[in-house]
C-alpha positions in Angstrom: 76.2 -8.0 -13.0 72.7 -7.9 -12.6 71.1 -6.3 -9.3 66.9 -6.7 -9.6 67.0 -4.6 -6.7 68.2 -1.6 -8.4 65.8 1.1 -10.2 68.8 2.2 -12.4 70.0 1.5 -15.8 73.6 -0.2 -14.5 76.1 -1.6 -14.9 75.3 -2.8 -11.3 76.9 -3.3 -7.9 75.4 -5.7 -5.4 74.1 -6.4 -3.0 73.2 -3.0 -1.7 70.8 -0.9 -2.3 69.5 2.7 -1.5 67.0 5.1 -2.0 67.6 8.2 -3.6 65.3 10.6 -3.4 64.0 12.5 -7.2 61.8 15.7 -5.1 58.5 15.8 -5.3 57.8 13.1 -3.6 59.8 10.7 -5.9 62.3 8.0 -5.1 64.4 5.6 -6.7 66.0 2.4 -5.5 69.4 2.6 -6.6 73.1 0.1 -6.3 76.0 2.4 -5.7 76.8 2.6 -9.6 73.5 4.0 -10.4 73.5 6.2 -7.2 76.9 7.6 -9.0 75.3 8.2 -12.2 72.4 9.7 -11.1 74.8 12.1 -9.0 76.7 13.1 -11.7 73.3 13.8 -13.8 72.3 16.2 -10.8 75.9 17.8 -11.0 75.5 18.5 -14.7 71.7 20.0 -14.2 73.2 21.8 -10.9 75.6 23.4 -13.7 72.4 25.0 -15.8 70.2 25.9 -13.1 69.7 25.9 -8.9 68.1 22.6 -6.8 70.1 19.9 -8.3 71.8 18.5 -5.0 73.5 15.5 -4.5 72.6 12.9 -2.3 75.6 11.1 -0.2 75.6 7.4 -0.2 77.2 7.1 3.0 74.9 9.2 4.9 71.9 7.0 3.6 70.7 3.8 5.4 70.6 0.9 3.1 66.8 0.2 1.7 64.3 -1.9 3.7 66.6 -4.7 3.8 65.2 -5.9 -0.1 68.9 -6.4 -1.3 70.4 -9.4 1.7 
């Protein structure tokens, strides 16, 4: 499934999108897949050093409205 919405590298979900923030100012727009993935890449860095959090997708208000 393709999502044009989301920043990430898929497989996709859609509609929905939401932006996770990267630090320093960084963002990306992500489907709930890619918000997964990119959790699970923070887990894995939280593993080798500190400042890796993860974000929760249900705590996050869906993105400017650019996936309806």
């Amino acid at each position: 499934m393709d999502n044009p919405n989301c920043d990430g590298a898929g497989p996709h979900t859609a509609p929905t999108v939401k932006m996770y923030p990267l630090g320093a100012g960084g963002n990306a727009i992500l489907c709930l897949f890619c918000w997964a993935a990119e959790n699970r890449y923070h887990y894995e860095r939280g593993k080798e050093m500190d400042g890796w959090p993860q974000e929760d997708w249900y705590r996050t208000p869906e993105y400017g409205g650019a996936s309806k």
